[in-house]
BASETI-748799 format. One line per field, with one value per residue (C-alpha): residue number from 1; residue in three letters; x, y, z. Coordinates in Angstrom, 3 decimals, padded with zeros to 6 digits. Example, Ala and Ser with C-alpha at 12.3 -4.5 7.8 and 13.67 -1.06 7.14 Angstrom:
BEGIN
pos c(1:2);
code c(ALA:SER);
px c(012.300:013.670);
py c(-004.500:-001.060);
pz c(007.800:007.140);
% end
This chain:
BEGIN
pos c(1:2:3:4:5:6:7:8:9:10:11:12:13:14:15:16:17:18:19:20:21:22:23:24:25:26:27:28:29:30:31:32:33:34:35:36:37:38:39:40:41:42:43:44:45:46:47:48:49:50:51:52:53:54:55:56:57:58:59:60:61:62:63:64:65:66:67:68:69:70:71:72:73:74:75:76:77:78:79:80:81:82:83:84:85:86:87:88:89:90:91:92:93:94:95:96:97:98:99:100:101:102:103:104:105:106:107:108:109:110:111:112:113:114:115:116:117:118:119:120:121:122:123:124:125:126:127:128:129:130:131:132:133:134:135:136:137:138:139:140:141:142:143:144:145:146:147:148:149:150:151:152:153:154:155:156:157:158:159:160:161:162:163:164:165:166:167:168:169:170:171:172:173:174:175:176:177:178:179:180:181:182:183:184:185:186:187:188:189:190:191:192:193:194:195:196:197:198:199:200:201:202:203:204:205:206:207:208:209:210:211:212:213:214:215:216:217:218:219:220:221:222:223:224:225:226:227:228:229:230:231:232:233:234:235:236:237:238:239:240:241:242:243:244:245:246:247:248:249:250:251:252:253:254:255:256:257:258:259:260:261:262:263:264:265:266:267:268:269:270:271:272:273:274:275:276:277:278:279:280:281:282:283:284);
code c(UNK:UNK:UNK:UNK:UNK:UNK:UNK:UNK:UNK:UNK:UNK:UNK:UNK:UNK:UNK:UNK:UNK:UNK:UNK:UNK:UNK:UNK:UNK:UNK:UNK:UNK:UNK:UNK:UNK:UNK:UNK:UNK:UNK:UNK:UNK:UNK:UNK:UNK:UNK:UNK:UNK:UNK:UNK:UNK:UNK:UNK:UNK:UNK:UNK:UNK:UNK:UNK:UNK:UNK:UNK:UNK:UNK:UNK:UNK:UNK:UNK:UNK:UNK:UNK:UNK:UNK:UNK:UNK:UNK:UNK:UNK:UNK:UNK:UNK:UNK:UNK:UNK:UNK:UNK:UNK:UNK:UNK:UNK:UNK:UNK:UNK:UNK:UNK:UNK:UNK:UNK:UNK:UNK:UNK:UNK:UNK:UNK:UNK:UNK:UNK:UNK:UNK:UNK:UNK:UNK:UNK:UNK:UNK:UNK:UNK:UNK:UNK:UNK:UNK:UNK:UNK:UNK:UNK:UNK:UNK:UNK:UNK:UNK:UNK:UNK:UNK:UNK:UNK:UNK:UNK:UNK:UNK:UNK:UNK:UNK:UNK:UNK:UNK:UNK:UNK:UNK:UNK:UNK:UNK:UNK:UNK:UNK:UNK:UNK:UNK:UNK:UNK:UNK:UNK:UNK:UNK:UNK:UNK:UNK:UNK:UNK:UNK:UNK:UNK:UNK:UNK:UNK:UNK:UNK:UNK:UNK:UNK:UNK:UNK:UNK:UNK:UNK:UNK:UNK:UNK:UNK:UNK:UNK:UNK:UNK:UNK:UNK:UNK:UNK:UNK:UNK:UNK:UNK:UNK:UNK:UNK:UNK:UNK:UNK:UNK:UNK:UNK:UNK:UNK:UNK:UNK:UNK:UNK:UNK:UNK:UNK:UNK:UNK:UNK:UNK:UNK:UNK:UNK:UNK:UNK:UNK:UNK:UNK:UNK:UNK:UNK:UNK:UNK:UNK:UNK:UNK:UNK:UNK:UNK:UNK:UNK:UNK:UNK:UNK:UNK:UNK:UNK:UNK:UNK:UNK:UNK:UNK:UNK:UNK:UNK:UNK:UNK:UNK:UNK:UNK:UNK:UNK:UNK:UNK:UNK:UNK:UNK:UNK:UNK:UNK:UNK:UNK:UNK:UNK:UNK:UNK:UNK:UNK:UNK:UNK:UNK:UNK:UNK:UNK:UNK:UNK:UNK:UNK:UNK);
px c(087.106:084.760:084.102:080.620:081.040:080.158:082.350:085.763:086.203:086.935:083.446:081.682:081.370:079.353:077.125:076.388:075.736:072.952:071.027:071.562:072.106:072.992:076.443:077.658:078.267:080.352:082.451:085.957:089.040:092.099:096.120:095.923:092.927:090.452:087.360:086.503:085.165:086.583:086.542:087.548:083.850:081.366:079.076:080.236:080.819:076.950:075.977:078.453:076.492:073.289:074.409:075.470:072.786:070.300:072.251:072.889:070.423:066.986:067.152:065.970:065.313:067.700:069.195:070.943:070.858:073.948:077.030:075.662:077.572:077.798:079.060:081.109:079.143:081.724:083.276:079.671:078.512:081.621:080.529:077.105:078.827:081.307:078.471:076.328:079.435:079.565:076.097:075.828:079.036:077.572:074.308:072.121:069.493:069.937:066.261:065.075:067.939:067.379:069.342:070.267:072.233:073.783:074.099:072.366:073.133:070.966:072.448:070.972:073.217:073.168:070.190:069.338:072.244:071.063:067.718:068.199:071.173:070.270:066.227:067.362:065.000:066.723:065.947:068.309:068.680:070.421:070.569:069.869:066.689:067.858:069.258:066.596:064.012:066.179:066.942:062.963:062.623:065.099:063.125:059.732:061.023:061.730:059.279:059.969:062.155:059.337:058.700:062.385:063.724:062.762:064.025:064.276:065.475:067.918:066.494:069.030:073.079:074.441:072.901:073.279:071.214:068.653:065.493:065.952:065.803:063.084:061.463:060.453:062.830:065.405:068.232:069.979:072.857:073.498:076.600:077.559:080.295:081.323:082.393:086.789:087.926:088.355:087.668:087.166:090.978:091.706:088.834:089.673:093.749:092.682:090.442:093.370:095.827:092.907:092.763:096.458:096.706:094.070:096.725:093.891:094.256:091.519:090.793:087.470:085.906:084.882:082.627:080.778:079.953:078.436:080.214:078.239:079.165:082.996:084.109:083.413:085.264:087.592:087.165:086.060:088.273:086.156:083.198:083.256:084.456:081.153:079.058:080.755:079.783:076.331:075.825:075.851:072.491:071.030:073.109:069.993:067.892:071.231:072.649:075.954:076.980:079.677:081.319:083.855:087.213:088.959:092.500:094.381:095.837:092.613:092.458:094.237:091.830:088.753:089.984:090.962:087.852:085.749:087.624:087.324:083.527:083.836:082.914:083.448:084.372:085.848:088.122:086.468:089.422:088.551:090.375:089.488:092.839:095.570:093.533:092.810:089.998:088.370:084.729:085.148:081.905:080.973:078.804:078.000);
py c(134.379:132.381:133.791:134.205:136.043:139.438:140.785:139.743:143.513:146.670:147.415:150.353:152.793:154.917:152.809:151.153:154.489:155.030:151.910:152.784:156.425:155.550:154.171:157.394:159.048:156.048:156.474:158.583:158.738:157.062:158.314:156.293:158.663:155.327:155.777:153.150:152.597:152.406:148.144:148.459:150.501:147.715:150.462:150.844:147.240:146.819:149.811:148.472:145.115:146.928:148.062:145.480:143.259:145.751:146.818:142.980:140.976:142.884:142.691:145.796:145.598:143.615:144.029:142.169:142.339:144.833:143.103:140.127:138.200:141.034:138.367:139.458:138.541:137.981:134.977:133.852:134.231:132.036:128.806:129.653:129.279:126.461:124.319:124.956:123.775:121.046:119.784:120.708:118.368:115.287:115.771:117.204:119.422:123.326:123.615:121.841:121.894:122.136:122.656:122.742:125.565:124.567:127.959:130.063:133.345:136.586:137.432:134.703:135.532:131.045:131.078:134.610:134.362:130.775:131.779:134.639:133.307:130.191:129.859:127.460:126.064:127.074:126.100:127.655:126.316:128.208:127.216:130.592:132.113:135.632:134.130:132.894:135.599:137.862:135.597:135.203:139.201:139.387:136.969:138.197:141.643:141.219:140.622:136.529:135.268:132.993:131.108:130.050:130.262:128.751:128.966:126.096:126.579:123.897:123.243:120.930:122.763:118.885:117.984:119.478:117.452:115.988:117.670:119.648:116.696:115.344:111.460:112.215:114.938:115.118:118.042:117.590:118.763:120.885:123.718:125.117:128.007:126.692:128.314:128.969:129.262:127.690:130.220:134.241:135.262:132.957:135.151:138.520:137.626:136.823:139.747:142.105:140.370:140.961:144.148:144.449:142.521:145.306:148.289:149.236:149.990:148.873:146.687:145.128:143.011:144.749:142.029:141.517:137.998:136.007:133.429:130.640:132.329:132.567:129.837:126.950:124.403:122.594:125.257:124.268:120.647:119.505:120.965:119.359:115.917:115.836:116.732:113.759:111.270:112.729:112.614:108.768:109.293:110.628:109.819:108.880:112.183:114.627:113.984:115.863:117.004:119.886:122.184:125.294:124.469:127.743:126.187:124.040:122.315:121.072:118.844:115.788:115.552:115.749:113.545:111.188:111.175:110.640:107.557:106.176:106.689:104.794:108.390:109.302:113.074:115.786:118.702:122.299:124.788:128.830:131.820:135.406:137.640:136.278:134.642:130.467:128.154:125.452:123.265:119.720:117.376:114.316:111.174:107.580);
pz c(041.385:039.767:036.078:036.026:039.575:038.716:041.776:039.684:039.024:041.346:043.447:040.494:043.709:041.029:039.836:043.316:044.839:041.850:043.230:047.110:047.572:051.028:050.670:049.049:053.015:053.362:050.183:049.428:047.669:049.412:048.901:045.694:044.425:044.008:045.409:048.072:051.632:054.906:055.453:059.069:059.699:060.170:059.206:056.117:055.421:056.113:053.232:050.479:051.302:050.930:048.042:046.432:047.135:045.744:042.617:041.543:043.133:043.316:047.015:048.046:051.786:054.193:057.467:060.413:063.905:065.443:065.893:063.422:060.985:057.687:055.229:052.353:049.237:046.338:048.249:048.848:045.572:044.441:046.746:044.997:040.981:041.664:043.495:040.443:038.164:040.280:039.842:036.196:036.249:038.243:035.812:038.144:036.373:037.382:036.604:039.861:042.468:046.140:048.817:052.553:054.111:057.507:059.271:057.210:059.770:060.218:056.825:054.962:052.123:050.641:049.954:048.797:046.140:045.312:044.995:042.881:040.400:039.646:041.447:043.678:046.030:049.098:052.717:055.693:059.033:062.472:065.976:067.051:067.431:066.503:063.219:062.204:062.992:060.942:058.049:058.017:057.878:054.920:052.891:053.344:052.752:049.125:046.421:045.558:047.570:050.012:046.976:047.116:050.519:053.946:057.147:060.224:063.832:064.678:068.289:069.564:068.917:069.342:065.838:062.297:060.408:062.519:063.140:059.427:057.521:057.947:056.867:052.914:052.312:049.848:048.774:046.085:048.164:051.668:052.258:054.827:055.857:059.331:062.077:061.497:064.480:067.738:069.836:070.404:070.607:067.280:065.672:066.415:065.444:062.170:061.786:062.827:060.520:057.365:058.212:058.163:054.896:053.914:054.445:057.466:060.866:062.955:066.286:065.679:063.650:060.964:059.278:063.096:064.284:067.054:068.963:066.905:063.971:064.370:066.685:068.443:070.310:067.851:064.953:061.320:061.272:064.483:063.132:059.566:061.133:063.559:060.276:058.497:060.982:061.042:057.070:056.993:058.458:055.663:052.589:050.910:051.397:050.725:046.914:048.070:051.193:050.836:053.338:053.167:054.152:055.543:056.500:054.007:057.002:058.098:055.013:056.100:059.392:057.078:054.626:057.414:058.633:055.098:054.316:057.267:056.787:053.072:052.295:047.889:048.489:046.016:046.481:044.460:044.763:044.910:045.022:045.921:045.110:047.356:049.300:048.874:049.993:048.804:049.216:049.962:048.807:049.547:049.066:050.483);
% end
């Protein structure tokens, strides 16, 4: 992980419990006597989020619909520190930055993390209603946070980027976490193999997810290739345009695609544990 993320150690099940009393009925000691949660109980998933939200980033009160994306927040909070590398590195002043989350889910997780590391100015956009109505809630719940984030429905699902930007706008650069997969069965073979990976037996998906959240047609390489050809459109109100990339096999497609497009892009590698992933950015 990143090395200002302050998730690169073991979750302090202690210390978290202090902050949200809560997550303590979710909390025991496995065969290996370390004290830990059951990750294949959604429930539980959404309290150590809770928790960890509150106890690190002042965000006292937040919530997502049932069955609702419950993003993990150390990978998040990575995008969040090696974008803001990124920028410091392209001389873009931290003091002032602003930027476009494609996607921003129920969880609104972007733009609460960029908000409260680095007071970004932070606007979120979702084609679904329900998203946004709940990202909305989770702002205006804690003390701050509308005078960083805002949130946009994304009225027409065949755009990403028009209708959000709008004439006289400008973000110094969007992200977005796109849907991985390409379609339910993909998603819920990938969730059993985590759990696996995990050492946990389980059959659902224990970090929840709508069908817009997960999957679409094409998975992430279609997904990031149609937001290409739409970024040409506004390569003078978006500084960067950058986008998760899930699958290392993807990257030939996408890279395809940006150079084709006369597109200047860079590669950010990551790492969480064993696990590898990477942001690609781009500019015309």
């Amino acid at each position: 992980m990143h090395p200002k993320n302050v998730h690169n150690q073991e979750y302090d099940m202690e210390a978290l419990t202090v902050s949200y009393p809560e997550l303590s009925s979710y909390i025991f000691q496995n065969d290996f006597r370390k004290t830990t949660i059951d990750f294949s109980n959604p429930e539980a998933v959404l309290h150590l989020n809770k928790a960890l939200l509150k106890h690190h980033y002042q965000v006292a009160n937040w919530n997502i619909p049932e069955d609702y994306l419950c993003a993990p927040i150390p990978g998040r909070a990575d995008y969040i520190h090696y974008l803001a590398d990124f920028l410091a590195e392209e001389g873009i002043d931290n003091k002032s930055i602003k930027g476009l989350d494609i996607g921003v889910g129920a969880n609104c997780i972007y733009p609460i993390l960029g908000a409260r590391i680095y007071n970004w100015k932070m606007t979120g956009c979702d084609i679904s209603l329900t998203s946004v109505k709940a990202a909305k809630a989770n702002v205006n719940a804690n003390f701050g946070l509308n005078n960083f984030i805002e949130i946009i429905h994304q009225p027409d699902p065949g755009h990403i980027f028009k209708g959000i930007v709008t004439p006289g706008t400008y973000f110094d650069f969007s992200m977005c976490n796109p849907p991985f997969h390409a379609s339910a069965e993909e998603a819920k073979k990938a969730s059993l193999k985590k759990l696996k990976n995990l050492g946990i037996s389980g059959t659902a998906l224990n970090f929840g997810g709508q069908a817009n959240e997960l999957w679409c047609n094409g998975g992430e390489a279609l997904f990031i290739k149609r937001m290409i050809r739409e970024s040409i459109a506004f390569k003078t109100q978006i500084g960067w345009f950058t986008c998760l990339v899930s699958k290392k096999e993807n990257l030939p497609k996408i890279y395809k695609q940006l150079t084709k497009l006369k597109a200047f892009h860079k590669t950010i590698e990551m790492a969480q544990g064993n696990k590898k992933s990477r942001i690609i950015a781009w500019k015309f």
